[in-house]
C-alpha angles and dihedrals in degrees: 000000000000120000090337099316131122122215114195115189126203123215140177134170140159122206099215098194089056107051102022129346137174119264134163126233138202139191128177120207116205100025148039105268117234127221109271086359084129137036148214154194143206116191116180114225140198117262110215115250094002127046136015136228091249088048095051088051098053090046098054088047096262121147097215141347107288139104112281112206121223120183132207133253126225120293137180112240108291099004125115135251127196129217105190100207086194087063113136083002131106109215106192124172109192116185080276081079106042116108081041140111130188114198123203128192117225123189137143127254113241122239138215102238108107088199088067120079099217122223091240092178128119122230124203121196123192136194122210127180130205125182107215082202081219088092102286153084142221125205118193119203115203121191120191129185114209094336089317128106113247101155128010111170126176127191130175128207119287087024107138111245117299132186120286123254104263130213110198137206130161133188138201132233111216113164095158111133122243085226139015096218121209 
């Protein structure tokens, strides 16, 4: 109060990390997987008639627009392994980032091996923030694998820790040889 007026301020704001999150994961069929055996890569991307690709970047905690590499960790055969892509990083959307969505690129890299059947898919991630104008916000995560839904998780302000948004990939061991000489 200043002179008998009164300021309200409205504020709104989601921890990401705390409540959701992105992450990667990876399972390898036919074989144990090794630490750093696969890697991949997260691009942010401009969303049309929202963010750009600058934009995406910065909000995620990204110095600049490029493909940043992650790499596995050791799995038994079939079992899964996580790369969270948020990890050292804050990520924090306040009501300055709601109408807006910020759009990432995940793929794998390829690898040389010819034994190894390579997750060749591309997985797009989305962000997308709503302000509830009650105080809080909602930010929807949306994966999709090669143009179809595979995760799609949505968590609001104040919500207790959920499971991060996942995109997947697998790969398959094949070391069977074309011949068996003779």
């Amino acid at each position: 109060t200043e002179n008998g007026t009164f300021t309200n301020n409205y504020r709104s704001n989601l921890n990401y990390n705390s409540v959701g999150g992105l992450q990667i994961s990876k399972v390898l069929n036919g074989r144990d997987m090794q630490k750093d055996q696969f890697t991949f890569t997260l691009t942010p991307k401009a969303t049309e008639g929202s963010t750009t690709a600058e934009e995406a970047a910065q909000k995620l905690g990204f110095a600049e627009v490029k493909a940043y590499e992650f790499k596995n960790e050791a799995a038994a055969m079939g079992e899964a392994t996580y790369m969270n892509v948020l990890s050292g990083k804050e990520v924090v959307f306040t009501q300055a980032d709601a109408g807006k969505t910020y759009t990432y690129e995940i793929v794998e890299v390829k690898g040389q091996n010819e034994a190894y059947t390579y997750d060749e898919a591309v997985n797009i991630v989305t962000i997308t923030v709503v302000d509830n104008n009650n105080g809080t916000l909602t930010v929807t995560t949306t994966v999709t694998k090669n143009g179809e839904v595979v995760d799609t998780k949505r968590v609001s302000t104040g919500d207790a820790k959920a499971a991060p948004a996942t995109a997947p990939f697998v790969n398959v061991y094949n070391d069977v040889p074309e011949s068996l000489g003779g």
